[in-house]
Structures are given as structure tokens and as C-alpha cells.
C-alpha positions, 0 to 999 in steps of 0.5 A, a space after each residue: 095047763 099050758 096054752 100055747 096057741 090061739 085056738 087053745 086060748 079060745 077054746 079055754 076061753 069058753 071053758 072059763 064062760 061055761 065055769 062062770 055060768 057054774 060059780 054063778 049058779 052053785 058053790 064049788 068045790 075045793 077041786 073044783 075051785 083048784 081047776 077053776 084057779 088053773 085055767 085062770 092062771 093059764 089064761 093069765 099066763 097066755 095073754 101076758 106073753 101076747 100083750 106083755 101084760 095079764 088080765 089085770 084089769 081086764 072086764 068079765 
């Protein structure tokens, strides 16, 4: 998964809320896990060519 512009990185921003509520409440499974990874990682990605930077340190 790529993001590319702002409206993606909010709209994978309420998908990582929406994965938060799922993990909170339940065990995942290793797909699941995988998608979870990836849509971390995409977030990651996006936000360290924004700010020059990842989301190390950043707050839940």
C-alpha cells in the first residue's frame, strides 16, 4: 500500500483507528497481522516524506 496524497493518509489514518478498536478487543490473525504491518508501514513511509521523519516517537 502506497499513500500518496493527504486525503489517503487520513483515510488510512481511520483505518489504523478502526485496527486499534480490533487488536484492543480480540487476537488477530497472522493475515491480519500482515495487513495491519502494511498499513503501519505505509503510514510510516508517508509521514517520514512529509516531515523527514517516521512515527517513532509519536503518541497512539
Amino acid at each position: 500500500m502506497t499513500i500518496r496524497t493527504a486525503a489517503e493518509y487520513q483515510q488510512a489514518l481511520a483505518r489504523l483507528d478502526e485496527w486499534m478498536k480490533v487488536v484492543r478487543t480480540r487476537s488477530i490473525s497472522d493475515a491480519e497481522s500482515a495487513e495491519f504491518d502494511a498499513l503501519v508501514d505505509a503510514l510510516d513511509a508517508y509521514n517520514a516524506t512529509r516531515s523527514g521523519s517516521g512515527l517513532e516517537g509519536s503518541q497512539p
